[in-house]
C-alpha positions in Angstrom: -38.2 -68.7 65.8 -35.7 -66.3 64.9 -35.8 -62.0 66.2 -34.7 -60.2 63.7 -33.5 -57.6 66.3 -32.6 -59.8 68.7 -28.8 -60.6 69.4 -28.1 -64.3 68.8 -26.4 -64.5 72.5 -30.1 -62.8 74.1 -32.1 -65.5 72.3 -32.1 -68.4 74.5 -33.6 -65.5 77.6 -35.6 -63.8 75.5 -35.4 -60.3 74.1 -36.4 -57.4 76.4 -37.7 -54.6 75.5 -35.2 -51.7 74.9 -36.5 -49.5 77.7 -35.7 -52.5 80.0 -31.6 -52.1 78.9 -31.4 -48.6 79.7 -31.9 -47.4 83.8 -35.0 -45.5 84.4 -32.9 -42.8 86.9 -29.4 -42.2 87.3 -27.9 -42.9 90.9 -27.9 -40.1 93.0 -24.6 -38.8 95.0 -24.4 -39.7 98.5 -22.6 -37.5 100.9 -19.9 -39.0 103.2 -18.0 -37.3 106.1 -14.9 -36.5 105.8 -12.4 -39.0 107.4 -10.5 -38.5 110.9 -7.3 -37.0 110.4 -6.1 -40.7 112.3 -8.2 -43.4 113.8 -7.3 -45.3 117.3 -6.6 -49.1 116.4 -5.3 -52.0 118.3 -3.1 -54.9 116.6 -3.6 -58.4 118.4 -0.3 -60.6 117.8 1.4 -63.8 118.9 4.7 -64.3 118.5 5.8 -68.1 119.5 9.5 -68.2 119.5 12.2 -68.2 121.7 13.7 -64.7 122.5 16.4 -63.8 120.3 14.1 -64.9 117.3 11.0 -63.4 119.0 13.4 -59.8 119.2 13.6 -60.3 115.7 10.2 -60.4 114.6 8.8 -58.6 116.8 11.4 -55.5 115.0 10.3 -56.7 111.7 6.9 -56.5 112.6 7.1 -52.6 114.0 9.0 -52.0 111.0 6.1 -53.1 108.8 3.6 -51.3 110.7 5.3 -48.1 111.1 5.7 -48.4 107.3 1.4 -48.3 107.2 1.5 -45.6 109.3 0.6 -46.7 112.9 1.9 -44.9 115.4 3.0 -46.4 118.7 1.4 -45.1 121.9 4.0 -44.6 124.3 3.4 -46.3 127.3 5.7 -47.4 130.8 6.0 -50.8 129.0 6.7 -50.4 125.0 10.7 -51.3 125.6 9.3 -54.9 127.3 7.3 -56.1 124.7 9.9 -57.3 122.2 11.0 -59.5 125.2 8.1 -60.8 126.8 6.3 -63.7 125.6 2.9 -62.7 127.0 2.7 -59.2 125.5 -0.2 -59.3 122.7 -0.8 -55.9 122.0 
């Protein structure tokens, strides 16, 4: 049986009825707050390597995130943490 109106790629489904194509309402607008001018995040690492290569990437890595945009909080330890294997955060 062939549809006259019915696009050869819609056949094998079935043609719906036009009013079916078309929504019945248009999505309505939602509001959203406005952002935080910054948001408080901490980065979990591991760096397994011995320390002049751990200095290394442990730069590279402060490098990258201060190229995102995070901040450092200063802190009593911050100048350790290139240098000490346990650090994480």
């Amino acid at each position: 049986m062939r549809h006259a109106t019915c696009p050869h790629r819609l056949r094998p489904l079935g043609c719906p009825p036009a009013r079916r194509l078309a929504p019945e309402f248009a999505a309505a607008q939602t509001k959203v707050p406005k952002p935080p001018e910054a948001y408080d995040a901490q980065v979990r690492y591991r760096i397994n390597a011995d320390r002049n290569e751990r200095v290394l990437q442990f730069e590279a890595m402060i490098k990258f995130f201060g190229g995102l945009g995070f901040k450092e909080t200063p802190g009593e330890d911050n100048d350790l943490a290139a240098f000490d294997p346990a650090a994480e955060r």
